[in-house]
C-alpha positions in Angstrom: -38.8 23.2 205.0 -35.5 25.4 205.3 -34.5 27.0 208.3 -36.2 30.4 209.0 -33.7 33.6 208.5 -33.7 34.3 211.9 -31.9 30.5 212.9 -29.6 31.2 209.9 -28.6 34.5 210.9 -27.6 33.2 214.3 -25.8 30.4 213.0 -24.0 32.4 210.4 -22.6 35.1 213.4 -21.5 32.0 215.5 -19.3 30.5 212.4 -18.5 34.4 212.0 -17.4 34.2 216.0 -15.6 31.3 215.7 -13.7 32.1 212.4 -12.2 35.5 214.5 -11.3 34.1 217.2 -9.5 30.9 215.4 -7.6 33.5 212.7 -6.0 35.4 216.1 -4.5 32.3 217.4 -3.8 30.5 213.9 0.2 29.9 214.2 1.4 31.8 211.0 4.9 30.6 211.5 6.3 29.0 214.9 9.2 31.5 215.7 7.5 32.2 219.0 7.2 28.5 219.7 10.5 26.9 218.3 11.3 25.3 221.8 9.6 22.3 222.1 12.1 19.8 223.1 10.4 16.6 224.1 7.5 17.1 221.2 10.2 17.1 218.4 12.3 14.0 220.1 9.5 12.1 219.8 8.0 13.1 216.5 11.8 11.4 215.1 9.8 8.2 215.8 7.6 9.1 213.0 9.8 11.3 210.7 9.6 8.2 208.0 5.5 9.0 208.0 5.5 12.4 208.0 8.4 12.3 205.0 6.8 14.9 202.4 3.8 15.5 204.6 5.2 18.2 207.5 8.1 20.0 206.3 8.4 21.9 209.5 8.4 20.1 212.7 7.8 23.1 215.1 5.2 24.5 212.9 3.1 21.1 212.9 3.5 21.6 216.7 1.9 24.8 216.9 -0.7 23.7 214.2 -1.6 20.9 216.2 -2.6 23.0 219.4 -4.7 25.1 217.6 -6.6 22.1 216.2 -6.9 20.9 219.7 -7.9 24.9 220.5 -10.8 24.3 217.6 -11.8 21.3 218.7 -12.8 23.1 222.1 -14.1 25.8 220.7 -16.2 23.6 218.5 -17.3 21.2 221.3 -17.9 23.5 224.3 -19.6 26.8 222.2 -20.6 25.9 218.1 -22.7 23.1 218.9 -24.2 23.9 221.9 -25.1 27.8 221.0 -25.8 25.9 217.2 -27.8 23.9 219.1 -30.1 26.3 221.6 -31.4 28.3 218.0 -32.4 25.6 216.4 -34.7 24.0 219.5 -35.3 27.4 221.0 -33.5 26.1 224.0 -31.0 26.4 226.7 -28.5 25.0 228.8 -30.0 24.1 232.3 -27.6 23.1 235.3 -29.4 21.2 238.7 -26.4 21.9 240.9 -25.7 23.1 244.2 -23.9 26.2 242.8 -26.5 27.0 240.3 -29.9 26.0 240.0 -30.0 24.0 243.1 -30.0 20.3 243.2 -33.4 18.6 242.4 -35.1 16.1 245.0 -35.5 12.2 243.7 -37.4 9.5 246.4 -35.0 7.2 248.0 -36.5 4.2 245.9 -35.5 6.0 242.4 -31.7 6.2 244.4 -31.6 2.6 244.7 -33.4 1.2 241.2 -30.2 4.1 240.0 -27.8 2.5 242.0 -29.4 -1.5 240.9 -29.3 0.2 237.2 -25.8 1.0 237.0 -24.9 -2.1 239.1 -26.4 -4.7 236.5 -25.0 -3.0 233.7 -21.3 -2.5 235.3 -21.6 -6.6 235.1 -23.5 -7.3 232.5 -26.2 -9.3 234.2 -28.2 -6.5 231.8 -27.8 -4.6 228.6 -29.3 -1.4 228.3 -33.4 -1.5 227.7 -34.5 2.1 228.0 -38.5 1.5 228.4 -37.2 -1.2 231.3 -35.3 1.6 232.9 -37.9 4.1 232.5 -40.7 2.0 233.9 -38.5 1.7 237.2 -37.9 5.2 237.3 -41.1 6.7 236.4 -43.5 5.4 239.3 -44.4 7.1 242.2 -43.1 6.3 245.8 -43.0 7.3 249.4 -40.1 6.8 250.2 -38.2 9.5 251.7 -36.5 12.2 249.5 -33.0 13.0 249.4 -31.0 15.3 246.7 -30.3 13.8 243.3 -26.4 14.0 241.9 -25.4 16.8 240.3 -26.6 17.0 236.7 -27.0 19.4 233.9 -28.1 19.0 230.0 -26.3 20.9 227.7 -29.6 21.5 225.7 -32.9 21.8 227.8 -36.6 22.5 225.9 -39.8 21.4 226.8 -43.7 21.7 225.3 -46.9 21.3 227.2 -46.3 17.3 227.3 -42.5 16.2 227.5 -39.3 17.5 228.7 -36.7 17.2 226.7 -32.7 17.1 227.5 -29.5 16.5 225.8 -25.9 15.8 226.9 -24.2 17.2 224.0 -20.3 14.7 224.1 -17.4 14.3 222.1 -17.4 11.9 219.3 -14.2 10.8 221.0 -15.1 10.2 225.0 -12.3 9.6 227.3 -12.0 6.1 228.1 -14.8 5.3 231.2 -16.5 8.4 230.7 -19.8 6.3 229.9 -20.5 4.4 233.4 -20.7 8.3 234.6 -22.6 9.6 231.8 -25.0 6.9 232.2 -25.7 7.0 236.3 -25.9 11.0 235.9 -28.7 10.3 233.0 -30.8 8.0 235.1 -30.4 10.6 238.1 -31.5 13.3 236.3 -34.3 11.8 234.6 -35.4 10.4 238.4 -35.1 13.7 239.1 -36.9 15.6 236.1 -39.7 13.3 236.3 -41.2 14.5 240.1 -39.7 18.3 239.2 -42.5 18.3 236.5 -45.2 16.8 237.1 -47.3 14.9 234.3 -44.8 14.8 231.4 -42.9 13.0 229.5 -39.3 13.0 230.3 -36.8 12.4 228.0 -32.6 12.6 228.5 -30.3 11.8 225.7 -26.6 11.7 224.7 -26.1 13.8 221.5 -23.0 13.5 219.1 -22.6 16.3 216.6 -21.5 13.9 213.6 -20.4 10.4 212.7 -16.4 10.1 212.9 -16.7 6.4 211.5 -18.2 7.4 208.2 -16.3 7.5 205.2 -17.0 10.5 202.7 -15.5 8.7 200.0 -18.3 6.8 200.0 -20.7 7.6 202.3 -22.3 11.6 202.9 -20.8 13.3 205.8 -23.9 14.1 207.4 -24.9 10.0 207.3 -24.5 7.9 210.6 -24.3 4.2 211.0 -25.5 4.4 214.6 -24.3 0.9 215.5 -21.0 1.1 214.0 -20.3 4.2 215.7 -21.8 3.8 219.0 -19.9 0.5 219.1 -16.7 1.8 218.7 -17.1 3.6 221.7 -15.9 2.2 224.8 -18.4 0.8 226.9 -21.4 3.1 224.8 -22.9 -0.3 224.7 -22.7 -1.5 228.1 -24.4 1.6 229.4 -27.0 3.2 227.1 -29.6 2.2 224.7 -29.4 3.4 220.9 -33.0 4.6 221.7 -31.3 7.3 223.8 -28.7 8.2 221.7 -28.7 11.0 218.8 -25.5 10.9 215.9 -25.3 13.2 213.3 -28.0 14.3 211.3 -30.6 12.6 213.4 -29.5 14.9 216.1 -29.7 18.1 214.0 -33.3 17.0 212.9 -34.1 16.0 216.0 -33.6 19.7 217.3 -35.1 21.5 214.2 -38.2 19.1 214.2 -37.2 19.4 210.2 -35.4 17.3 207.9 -31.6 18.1 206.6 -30.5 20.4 209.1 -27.4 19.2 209.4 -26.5 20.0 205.6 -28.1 23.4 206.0 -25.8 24.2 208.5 -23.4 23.0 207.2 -23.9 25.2 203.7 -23.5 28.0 206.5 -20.1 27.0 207.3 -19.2 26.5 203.7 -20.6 30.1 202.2 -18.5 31.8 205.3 -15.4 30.0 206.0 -13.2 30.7 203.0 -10.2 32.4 202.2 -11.4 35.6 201.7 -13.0 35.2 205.1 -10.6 38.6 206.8 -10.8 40.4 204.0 -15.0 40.3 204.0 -15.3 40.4 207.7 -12.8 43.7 207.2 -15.1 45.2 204.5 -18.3 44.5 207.5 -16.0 46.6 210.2 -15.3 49.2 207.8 -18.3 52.2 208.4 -17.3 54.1 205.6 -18.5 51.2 203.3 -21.6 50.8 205.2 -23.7 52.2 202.1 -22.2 50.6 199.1 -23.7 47.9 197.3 -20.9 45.8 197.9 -21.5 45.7 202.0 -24.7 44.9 201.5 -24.4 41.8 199.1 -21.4 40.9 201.6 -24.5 41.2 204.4 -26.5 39.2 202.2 -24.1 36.4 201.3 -23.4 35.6 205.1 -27.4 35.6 206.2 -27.3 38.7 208.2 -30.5 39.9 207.6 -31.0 42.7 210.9 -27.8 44.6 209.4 -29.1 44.4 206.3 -32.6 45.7 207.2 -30.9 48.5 209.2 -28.8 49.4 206.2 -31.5 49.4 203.3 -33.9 51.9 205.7 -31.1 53.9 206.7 -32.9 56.5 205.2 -36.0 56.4 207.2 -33.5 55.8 210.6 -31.6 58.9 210.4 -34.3 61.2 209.3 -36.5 59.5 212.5 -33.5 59.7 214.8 -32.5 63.4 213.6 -31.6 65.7 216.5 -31.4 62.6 219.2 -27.4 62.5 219.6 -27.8 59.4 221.5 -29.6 57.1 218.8 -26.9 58.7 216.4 -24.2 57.3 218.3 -25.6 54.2 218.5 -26.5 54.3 215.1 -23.1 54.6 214.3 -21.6 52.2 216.4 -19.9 49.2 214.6 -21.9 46.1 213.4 -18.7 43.9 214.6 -16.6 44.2 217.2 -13.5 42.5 217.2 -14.2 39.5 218.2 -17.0 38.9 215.6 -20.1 39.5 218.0 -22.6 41.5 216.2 -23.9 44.6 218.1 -27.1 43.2 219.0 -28.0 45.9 221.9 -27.4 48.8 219.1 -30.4 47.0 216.8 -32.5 46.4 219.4 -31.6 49.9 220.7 -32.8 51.5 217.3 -35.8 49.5 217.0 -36.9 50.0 220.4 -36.5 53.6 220.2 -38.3 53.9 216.3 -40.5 51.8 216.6 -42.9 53.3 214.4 -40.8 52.8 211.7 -42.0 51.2 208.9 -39.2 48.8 208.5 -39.0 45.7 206.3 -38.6 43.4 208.6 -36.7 39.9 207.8 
């Protein structure tokens, strides 16, 4: 089963998000950032390796921060916003400055604490249905506030609770002994906040670093290669509680191939014409020719399109209401590659006895 227009749609406006907001910083040339003394000293340690590979030092520079600026963009917005439409979920933070921190019994604090302990020194390994079992049992014992936590992805159904700590296929050295203890907390603490279900807390990767397209798809995982070259991944957690690459994607979608759907996404959108068809979509004048409409249609977004192809029916409904005309003809875009969600909501909200065909 493909992913329904509505999940593509969003998906195609974040990659149209991203793609604006990466062109306005791309480094074109690096006259404004020739000065970078200490980068280019060192880089003459490697100037046999990058012989007929970077013919321009300064530009690598700047190229190389706005990689690091896509890699940010990619690990603290894509994937996570990527991530809510597919699961119809959200990001949920059990803090003192936002949600408020969540109660766990003073026994859960100490099987936490006895957790992390054995694991730190490898009395255990990880066994998730051991860890559970110590976690998951009632107590009176007297509460006290659980650590800080938050899940990057929160969703639940009338039996479980799911969350998911959405990382970096690249960790920081000793990230994991945190990651783990703020997993078992949070679970401890999930588990008395609702009552009767299921709780489930996981680590998600986006995609597989360690596989080799050559020979191997990119949306493949080899969960034990990867997880092991990790530092201390491991020590601390399970592969039960783990999700890499495609098995993460489907995991969200409750659908097979997700990952490659998305990824099709990417590929339709991100090309070189990318400015000039995003252009065409800001242009109002050419809101009416065939050609901004197959450009609508190309890049999934179906709500434009629907506005566009009863334009007739909209204007003759809206005729002699200056205010819906205005809004009418607002841009789709803005400049930053958000799509004008208010104004189609606006419309529909205020025609909504139009007979449109809806998506």
């Amino acid at each position: 089963m493909a992913l329904s227009n509505n999940i593509k749609e969003k998906i195609s406006i974040e990659v149209i998000k991203t793609l604006v907001t990466r062109f306005e910083s791309f480094p074109e040339d690096a006259s404004n950032n020739r000065n970078a003394p200490f980068h280019e000293i060192f880089l003459k340690a490697f100037s046999d390796k990058l012989e007929g590979k970077v013919s321009d030092t300064p530009f690598f520079i700047s190229l190389s921060s706005w990689l690091q600026g896509l890699n940010t963009t990619l690990g603290q917005t894509f994937f996570e916003n990527v991530a809510h439409y597919l699961c119809n979920g959200e990001k949920r933070e059990y803090t003192s400055k936002k949600l408020g921190n969540l109660p766990i019994s003073h026994a859960q604090r100490e099987h936490v604490s006895n957790i992390i302990a054995n694991l730190s020194n490898s009395i255990n390994l990880p066994d998730l249905q051991d860890e559970n079992a110590r976690l998951f049992q009632a107590s009176d014992t007297p509460l006290i506030n659980a650590l800080d936590f938050s899940a990057d992805v929160f969703f639940e159904n009338g039996e479980a609770i799911f969350a998911i700590e959405l990382k970096s296929v690249k960790p920081n050295s000793g990230e994991m002994r945190g990651e783990k203890q703020k997993i078992l907390e949070g679970k401890a603490a999930l588990y008395r906040h609702f009552p009767g279900k299921r709780i489930f807390f996981y680590i998600g990767f986006p995609f597989d670093p360690t596989v080799n397209p050559a020979n191997e798809p990119v949306t493949g995982y080899n969960k034990s290669r990867f997880l092991g070259s990790i530092i201390n991944m491991n020590k601390y957690f399970d592969p039960e509680e783990t999700l890499v690459a495609s098995e993460l994607w489907d995991f969200l979608s409750g659908q097979r191939h997700t990952m490659e759907e998305i990824l099709e996404i990417i590929n339709i959108i991100s090309t070189t014409a990318f400015l000039d068809k995003f252009q065409l979509l800001a242009d109002n004048s050419k809101r009416m020719t065939p050609a901004y409409i197959a450009q609508l249609q190309e890049w999934n977004l179906f709500s434009e399109k629907e506005l566009i192809e009863n334009s007739s029916l909209i204007t003759q409904r809206i005729a002699g209401n200056n205010l819906l005309k205005r809004t009418y003809d607002k841009m789709a875009f803005d400049g930053k590659g958000n799509y004008n969600w208010d104004r189609y909501h606006h419309l529909n909200r205020n025609a909504d006895d139009m007979d449109l065909r809806r998506f």
